[in-house]
N, C-alpha and C positions, 0 to 999 in steps of 0.2 A: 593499497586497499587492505582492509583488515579483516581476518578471515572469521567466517560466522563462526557462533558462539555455540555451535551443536555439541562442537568435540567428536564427530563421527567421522571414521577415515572419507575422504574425499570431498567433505564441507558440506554433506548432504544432510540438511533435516529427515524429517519423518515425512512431515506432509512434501518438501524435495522430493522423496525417494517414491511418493504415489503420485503426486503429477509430472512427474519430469516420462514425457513418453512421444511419440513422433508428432502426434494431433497438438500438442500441449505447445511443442517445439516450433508449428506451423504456424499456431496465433501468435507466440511470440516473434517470427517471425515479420507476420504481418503487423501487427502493432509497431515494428521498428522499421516499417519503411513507412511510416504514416510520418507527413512534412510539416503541416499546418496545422494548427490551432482549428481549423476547418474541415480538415480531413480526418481530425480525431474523434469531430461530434459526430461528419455523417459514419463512420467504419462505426464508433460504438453504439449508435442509434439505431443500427441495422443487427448487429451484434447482442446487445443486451437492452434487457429491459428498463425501464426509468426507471423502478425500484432499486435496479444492480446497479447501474450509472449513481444514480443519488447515496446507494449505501454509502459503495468507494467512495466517493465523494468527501460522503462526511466522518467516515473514515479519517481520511487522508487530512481534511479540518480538525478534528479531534488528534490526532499526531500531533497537528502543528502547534495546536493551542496547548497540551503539554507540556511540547518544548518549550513553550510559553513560562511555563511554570502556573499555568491556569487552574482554578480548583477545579476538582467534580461538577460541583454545581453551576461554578459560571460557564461550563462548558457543553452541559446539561442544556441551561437557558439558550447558551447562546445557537447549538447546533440540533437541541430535540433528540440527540443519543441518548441509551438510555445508560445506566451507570454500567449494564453490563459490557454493553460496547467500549464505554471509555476504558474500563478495566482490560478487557482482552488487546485494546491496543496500546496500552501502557503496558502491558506486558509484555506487546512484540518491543515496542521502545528499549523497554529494560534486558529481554533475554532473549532476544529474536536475532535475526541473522544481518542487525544494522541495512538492511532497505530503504528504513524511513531515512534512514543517518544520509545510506550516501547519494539519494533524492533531494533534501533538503540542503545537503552541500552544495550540489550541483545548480539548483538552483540558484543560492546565493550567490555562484559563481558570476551569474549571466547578471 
């Protein structure tokens, strides 16, 4: 596993070091004992709004079509982000703490 790109002793970003806290630790929790494809819509459905559901969402879309090597614009088109989003998550792609990386490994794995 390759250690984030923060450079701060213990691998902790900035925004790490403001949510990492017991409340923070319990949803993560609970997100990692969710099994299904089924259990993930109803815990997030109950959990957060459609707009936060759908941001991540397309989010995590705009990641992928990056990786793509996608432009702005066809990514624009195809997902309705607007450039500042694509931008903020091309910047975690480039100097973030590899999430999307080892997500989208993991994936490919299965």
């Amino acid at each position: 596993m390759s250690e984030p790109r923060s450079g701060l002793a213990g691998g902790f970003t900035d925004m790490s070091k403001k949510i990492r806290n017991e409340a923070t630790d319990g949803l993560f929790r609970a997100i990692l004992s969710l099994q299904s494809m089924e259990e993930c819509y109803t815990f997030f459905e109950d959990v957060c709004t459609i707009n936060e559901i759908q941001s991540l969402s397309q989010r995590f879309e705009v990641a992928k079509l990056l990786r793509e090597k996608k432009t702005y614009l066809e990514i624009a088109e195809k997902t309705g982000a607007s450039t500042a989003t694509i931008s903020r998550v091309n910047r975690s792609l480039n100097y973030g703490n590899d999430g999307y990386d080892m997500v989208f490994r993991r994936m490919d794995e299965k």
